[in-house]
N, C-alpha and C positions, 0 to 999 in steps of 0.2 A: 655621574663621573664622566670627565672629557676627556680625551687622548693628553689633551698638554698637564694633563693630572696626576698623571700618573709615577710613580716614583717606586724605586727599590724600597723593601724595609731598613729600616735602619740597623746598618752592622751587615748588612747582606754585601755591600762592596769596600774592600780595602783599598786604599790609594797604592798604587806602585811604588817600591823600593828603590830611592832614585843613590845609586851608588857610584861612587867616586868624585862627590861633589864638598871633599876639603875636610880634614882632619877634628873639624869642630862636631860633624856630622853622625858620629859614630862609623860610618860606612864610607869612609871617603881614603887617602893612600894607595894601601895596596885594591879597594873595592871591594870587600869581602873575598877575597881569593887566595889568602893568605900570602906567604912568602915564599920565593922562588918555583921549583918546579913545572914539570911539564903543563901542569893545569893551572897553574897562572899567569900562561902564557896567553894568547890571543892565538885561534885559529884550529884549538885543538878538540879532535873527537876522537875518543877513542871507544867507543860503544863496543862493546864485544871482548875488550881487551879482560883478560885474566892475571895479571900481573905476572906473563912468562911460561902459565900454566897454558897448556892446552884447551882451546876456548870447548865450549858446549857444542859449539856447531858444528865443529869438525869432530868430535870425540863419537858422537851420534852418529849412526849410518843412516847413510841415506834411504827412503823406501818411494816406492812409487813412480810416477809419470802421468804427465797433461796430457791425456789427448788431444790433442789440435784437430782435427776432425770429430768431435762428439758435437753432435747437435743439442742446442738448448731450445728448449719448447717452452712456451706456454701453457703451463697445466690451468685446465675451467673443469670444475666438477658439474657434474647435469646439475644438482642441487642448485648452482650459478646461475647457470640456465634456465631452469625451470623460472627462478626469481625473477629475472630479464623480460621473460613472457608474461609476467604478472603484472609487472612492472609495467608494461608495454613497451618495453626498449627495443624487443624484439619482436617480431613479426613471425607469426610460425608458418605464414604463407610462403614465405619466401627461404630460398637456399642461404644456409649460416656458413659462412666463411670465416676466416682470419679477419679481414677488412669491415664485416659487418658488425664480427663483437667488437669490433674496436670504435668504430664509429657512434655504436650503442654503449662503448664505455664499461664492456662488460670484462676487458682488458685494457692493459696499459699502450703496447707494443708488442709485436708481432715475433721478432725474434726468428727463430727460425720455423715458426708453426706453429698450431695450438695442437695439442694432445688432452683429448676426452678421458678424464678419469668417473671411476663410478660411484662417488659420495652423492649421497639426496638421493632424491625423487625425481624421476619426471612424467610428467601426465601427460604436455604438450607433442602432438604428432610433429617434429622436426627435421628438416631433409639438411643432415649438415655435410659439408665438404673442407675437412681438416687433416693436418699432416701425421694424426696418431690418436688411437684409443685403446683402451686397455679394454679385453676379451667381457670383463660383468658390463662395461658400459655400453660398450655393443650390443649385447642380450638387453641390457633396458632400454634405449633407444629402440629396439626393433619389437619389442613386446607394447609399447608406447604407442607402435604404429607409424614410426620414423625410419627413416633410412639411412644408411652413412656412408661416405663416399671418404678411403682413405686415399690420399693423393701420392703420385707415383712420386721416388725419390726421399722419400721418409720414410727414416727405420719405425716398426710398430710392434718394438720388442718389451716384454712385459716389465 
């Protein structure tokens, strides 16, 4: 099979409804839009409208608020990690940062830090220096024979 071979099944694409193209057409005149009215007019949205009733959105109370200061982390489970080391992406000689899992691909983007959670295993002795871990991942990392450096300026609330 070649790329220039390749095709939809048959009945998988319908042609476009070409409307307002002359009375001979089925769909040509008014263009399916029937007669008169707001909505067969051009220009109009009315998304949300209730015909006069009180829409949904205002009927509902509002709940909640954004933080705008909540930090977004990065969560890597040791399990992640361990695999990394298997892998040989990482190097367990060396200090694990934000910038080295990234580089090993063990993450996408940094964000505002990685935070160590405690899923898997890990075997590998690790000296890491990350913006957050939660209290079992700590205790494995340090029973592993690793160390963990939480860096200042990042909450490390459970």
């Amino acid at each position: 099979m070649k790329l220039n071979e390749i095709k939809d099944r048959e009945g998988a694409t319908h042609a476009k409804k070409r409307v307002g193209r002359g009375i001979g057409s089925g769909s040509g005149k008014t263009g399916g839009r029937g007669v008169k009215g707001q909505k067969s007019r051009s220009g109009v949205a009315i998304n949300g409208f209730e015909g006069g009733q009180m829409p949904i959105y205002r009927r509902l109370p509002k709940r909640g608020f954004t933080n705008i200061f909540a930090k977004d982390f990065v969560e890597v489970s040791l399990g992640r990690l361990q695999a990394a080391v298997d892998a040989k992406k990482l190097d367990a000689k060396t200090t694990v940062t934000a910038e080295v899992l990234k580089e090993a691909g063990v993450i996408r983007r940094v964000k505002d830090g990685v935070r160590i959670l405690s899923d898997g295993e890990l075997k590998a002795k690790l000296t890491l220096e990350v913006a957050g871990a939660s209290k079992p991942a700590i205790e494995k990392i340090e029973k592993a024979g690793g160390s963990i450096t939480v860096l200042a300026g990042a909450t490390n609330a459970e």
